[in-house]
C-alpha positions in Angstrom: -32.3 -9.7 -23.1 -33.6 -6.4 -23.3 -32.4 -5.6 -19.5 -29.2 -7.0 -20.2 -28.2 -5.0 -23.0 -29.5 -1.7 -21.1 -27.4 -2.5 -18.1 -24.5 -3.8 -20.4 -24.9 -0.4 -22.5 -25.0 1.6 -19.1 -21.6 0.0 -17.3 -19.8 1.2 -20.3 -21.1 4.4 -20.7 -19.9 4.7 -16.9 -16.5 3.5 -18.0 -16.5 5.4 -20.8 -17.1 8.8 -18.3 -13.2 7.6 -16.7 -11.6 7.2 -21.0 -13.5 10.1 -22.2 -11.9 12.2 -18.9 -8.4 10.5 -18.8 -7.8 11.2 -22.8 -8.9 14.5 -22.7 -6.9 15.9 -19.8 -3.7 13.7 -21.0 -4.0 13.9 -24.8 -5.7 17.3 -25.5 -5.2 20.8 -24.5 -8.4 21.4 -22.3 -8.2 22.1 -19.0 -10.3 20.4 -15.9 -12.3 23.1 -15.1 -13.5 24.0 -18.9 -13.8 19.8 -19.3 -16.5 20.1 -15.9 -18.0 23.0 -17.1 -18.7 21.5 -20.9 -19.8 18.2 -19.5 -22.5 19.5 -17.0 -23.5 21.8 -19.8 -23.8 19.0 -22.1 -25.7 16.5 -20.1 -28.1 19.0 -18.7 -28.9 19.8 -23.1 -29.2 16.3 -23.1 -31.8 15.7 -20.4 -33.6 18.8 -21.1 -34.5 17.6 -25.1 -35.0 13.7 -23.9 -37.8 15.2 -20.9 -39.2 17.7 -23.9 -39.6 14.6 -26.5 -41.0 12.7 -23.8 -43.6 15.9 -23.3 -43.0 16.8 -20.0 -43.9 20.8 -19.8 -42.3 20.5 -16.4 -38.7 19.4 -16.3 -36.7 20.8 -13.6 -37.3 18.6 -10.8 -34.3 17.9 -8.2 -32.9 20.7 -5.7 -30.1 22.7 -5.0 -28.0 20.1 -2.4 -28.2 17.5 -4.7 -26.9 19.4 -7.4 -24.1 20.9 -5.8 -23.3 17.4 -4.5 -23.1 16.3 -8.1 -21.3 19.3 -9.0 -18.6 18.2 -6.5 -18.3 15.2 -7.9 -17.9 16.2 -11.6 -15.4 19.1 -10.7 -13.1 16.5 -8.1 -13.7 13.9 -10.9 -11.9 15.8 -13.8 -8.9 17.7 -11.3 -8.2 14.3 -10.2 -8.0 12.6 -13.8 -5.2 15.1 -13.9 -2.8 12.8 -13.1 -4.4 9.7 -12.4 -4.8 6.1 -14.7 -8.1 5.1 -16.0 -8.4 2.1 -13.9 -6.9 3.3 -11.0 -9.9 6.4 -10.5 -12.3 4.4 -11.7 -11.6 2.3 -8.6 -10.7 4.7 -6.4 -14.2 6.2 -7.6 -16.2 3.3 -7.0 -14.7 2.1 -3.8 -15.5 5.5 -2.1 -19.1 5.7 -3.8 -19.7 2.0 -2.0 -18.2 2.9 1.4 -20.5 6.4 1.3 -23.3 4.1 1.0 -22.1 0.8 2.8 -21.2 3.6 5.7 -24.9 5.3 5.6 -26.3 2.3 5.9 -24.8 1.3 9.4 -25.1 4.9 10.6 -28.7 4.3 10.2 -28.5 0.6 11.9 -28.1 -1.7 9.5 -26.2 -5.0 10.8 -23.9 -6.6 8.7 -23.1 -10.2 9.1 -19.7 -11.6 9.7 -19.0 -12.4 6.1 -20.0 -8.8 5.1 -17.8 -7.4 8.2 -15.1 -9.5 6.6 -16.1 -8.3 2.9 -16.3 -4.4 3.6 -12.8 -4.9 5.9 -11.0 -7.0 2.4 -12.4 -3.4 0.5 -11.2 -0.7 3.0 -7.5 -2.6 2.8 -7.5 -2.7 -0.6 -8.2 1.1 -0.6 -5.3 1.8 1.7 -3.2 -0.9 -0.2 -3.8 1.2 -3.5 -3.1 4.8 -2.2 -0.3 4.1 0.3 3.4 5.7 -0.6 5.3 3.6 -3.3 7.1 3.6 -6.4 3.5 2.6 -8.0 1.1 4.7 -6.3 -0.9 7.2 -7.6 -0.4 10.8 -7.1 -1.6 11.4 -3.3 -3.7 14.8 -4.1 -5.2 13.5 -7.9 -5.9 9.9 -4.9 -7.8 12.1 -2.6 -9.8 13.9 -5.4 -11.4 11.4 -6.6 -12.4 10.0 -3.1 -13.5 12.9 -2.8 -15.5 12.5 -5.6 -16.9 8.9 -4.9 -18.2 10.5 -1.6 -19.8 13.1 -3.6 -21.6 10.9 -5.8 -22.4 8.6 -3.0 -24.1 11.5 -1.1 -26.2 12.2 -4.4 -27.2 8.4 -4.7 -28.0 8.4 -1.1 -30.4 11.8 -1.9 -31.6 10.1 -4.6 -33.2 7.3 -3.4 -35.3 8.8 -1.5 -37.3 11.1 -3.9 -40.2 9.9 -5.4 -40.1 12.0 -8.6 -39.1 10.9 -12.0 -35.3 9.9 -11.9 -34.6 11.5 -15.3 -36.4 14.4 -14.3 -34.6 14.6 -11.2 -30.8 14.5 -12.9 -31.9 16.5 -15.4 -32.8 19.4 -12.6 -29.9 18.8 -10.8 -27.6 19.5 -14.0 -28.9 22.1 -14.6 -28.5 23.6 -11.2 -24.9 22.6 -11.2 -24.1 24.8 -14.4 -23.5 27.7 -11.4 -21.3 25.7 -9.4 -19.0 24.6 -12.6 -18.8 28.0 -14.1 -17.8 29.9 -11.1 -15.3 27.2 -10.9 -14.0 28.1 -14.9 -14.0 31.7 -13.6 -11.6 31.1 -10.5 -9.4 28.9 -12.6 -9.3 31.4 -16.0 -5.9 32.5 -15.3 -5.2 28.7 -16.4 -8.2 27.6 -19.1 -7.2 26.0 -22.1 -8.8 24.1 -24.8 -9.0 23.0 -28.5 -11.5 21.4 -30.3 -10.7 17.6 -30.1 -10.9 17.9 -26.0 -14.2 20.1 -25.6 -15.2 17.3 -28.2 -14.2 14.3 -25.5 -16.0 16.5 -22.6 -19.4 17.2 -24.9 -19.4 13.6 -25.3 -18.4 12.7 -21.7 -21.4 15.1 -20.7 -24.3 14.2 -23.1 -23.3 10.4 -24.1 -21.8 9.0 -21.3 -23.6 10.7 -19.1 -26.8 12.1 -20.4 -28.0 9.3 -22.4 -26.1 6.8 -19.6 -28.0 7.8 -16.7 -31.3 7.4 -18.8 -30.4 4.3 -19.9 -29.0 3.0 -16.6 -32.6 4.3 -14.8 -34.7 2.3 -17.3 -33.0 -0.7 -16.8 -32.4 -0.1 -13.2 -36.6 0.0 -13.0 -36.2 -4.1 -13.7 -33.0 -4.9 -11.1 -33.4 -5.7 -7.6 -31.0 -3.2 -5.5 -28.6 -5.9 -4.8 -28.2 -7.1 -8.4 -28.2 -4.0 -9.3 -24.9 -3.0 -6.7 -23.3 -6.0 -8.0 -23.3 -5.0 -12.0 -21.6 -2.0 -11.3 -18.4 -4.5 -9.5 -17.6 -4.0 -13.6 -17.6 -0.6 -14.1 -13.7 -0.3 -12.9 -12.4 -3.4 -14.6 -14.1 -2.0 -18.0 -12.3 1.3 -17.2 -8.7 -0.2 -16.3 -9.1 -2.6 -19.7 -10.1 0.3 -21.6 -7.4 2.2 -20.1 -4.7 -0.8 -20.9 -5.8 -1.2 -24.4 -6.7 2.3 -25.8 -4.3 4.7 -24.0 -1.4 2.2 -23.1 -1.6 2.7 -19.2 0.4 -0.1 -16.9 -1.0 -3.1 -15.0 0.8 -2.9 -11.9 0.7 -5.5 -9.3 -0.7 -2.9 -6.8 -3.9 -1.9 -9.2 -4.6 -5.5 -9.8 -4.1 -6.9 -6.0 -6.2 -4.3 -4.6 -9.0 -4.3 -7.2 -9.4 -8.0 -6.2 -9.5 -6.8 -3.1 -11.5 -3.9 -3.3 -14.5 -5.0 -5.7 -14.2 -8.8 -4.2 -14.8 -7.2 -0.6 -17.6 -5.3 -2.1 -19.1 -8.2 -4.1 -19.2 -9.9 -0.8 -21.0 -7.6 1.2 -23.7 -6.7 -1.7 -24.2 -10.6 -2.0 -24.9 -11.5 1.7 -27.3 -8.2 1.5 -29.0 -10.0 -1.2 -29.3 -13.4 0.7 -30.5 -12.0 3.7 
């Protein structure tokens, strides 16, 4: 029970990281750049006082490639949420961050089975379904953001699994690294900063919450799943996100978001599954 509720608690804070982003760049005043900037700021605080009451004298761990990797992510991450729906990043984000992955694995000479040749295929099609040119299709720069951004944080997963030192530790350094990255970005983009309270609110919250504390929560119960099951659970994150995005900020549920995200995450599912059988 005590797995499930960590893992339950940590899909939504993931979610939460595509609301948080999508009603603070449509609803407030703040800009993308100041939202990156006050989020990596934020979960970096975070990390530092949860590594500090845990009494590690030691907490920058992680390096400079990772970081800017992560950095990439959180800056393409917020510029796309520009213009984009909830759900539809949230997908976009998550099919990108799986075909990174799905893609290193074969480059390194993993075989995939028929069924997960046909499940990765069903996933690639609905990610050309979703961003091809039509009256419902998302924004074509805000699209290739946030792929952007899933192959960013796919690169930092990929990095990640294979250090040995403490995960929490690891993020933490990493965030802290970024805070470079994102305010050179806030410097380039001053001409055009804006803000108000309620929006740096979202981002603090976006950056210590949803992040911060979701990350740490996601690593402890990740410690109990097996990688496939593990893969599978995270199938959820985008349908929270468009739900979330249909109830509390009154965004559509087109034909073309629900086709291919029965596309997409079923493709996925199928491939994760037949890794887990194997």
């Amino acid at each position: 029970m005590r797995i499930a509720l960590l893992t339950i608690a940590a899909m939504f804070a993931f979610a939460g990281n595509s609301l948080l982003c999508r009603v603070a760049l449509k609803g407030t005043t703040i800009d993308p750049a100041t939202f990156t900037t006050t989020r990596v700021i934020s979960a970096a605080i975070v990390l530092w006082i949860i590594l500090r009451v845990r009494g590690m004298s030691r907490p920058i761990a992680g390096n400079w490639a990772s970081a800017f990797a992560l950095f990439v992510y959180a800056a393409a991450f917020s510029f796309a949420y520009v213009s984009l729906a909830a759900g539809t990043g949230a997908l976009l984000l998550f099919g990108a961050v799986q075909a990174t992955m799905i893609g290193y694995g074969l480059a390194r000479g993993e075989h995939l089975r028929a069924l997960q040749w046909i499940g990765l295929a069903c996933a690639l099609a609905g990610l050309v379904g979703l961003v091809l040119p039509g009256l419902s299709a998302p924004p074509p720069l805000a699209s290739l953001l946030m792929l952007c951004a899933g192959i960013a944080w796919g690169v930092y997963s990929l990095r990640g699994k294979r250090s040995n030192a403490d995960p929490t530790a690891t993020t933490a350094g990493n965030f802290i690294r970024a805070i470079p990255f994102a305010v050179a970005v806030s410097i380039v983009a001053a001409a055009h900063m804006s803000t108000d309270r309620i929006g740096l609110l979202f981002a603090m919250l976006s950056g210590a919450a949803t992040s911060g504390l979701g990350y740490v929560i996601w690593y402890a119960a990740l410690k109990e799943l097996k990688a496939a099951t593990a893969a599978t659970v995270q199938l959820s994150v985008p349908l929270i996100a468009a739900i979330g995005g249909i109830v509390l900020l009154g965004e559509p549920l087109t034909a073309r978001l629900a086709v291919s995200s029965a596309a997409i995450l079923g493709g996925i599912a199928l491939v994760v599954a037949r890794r887990r059988n194997a």
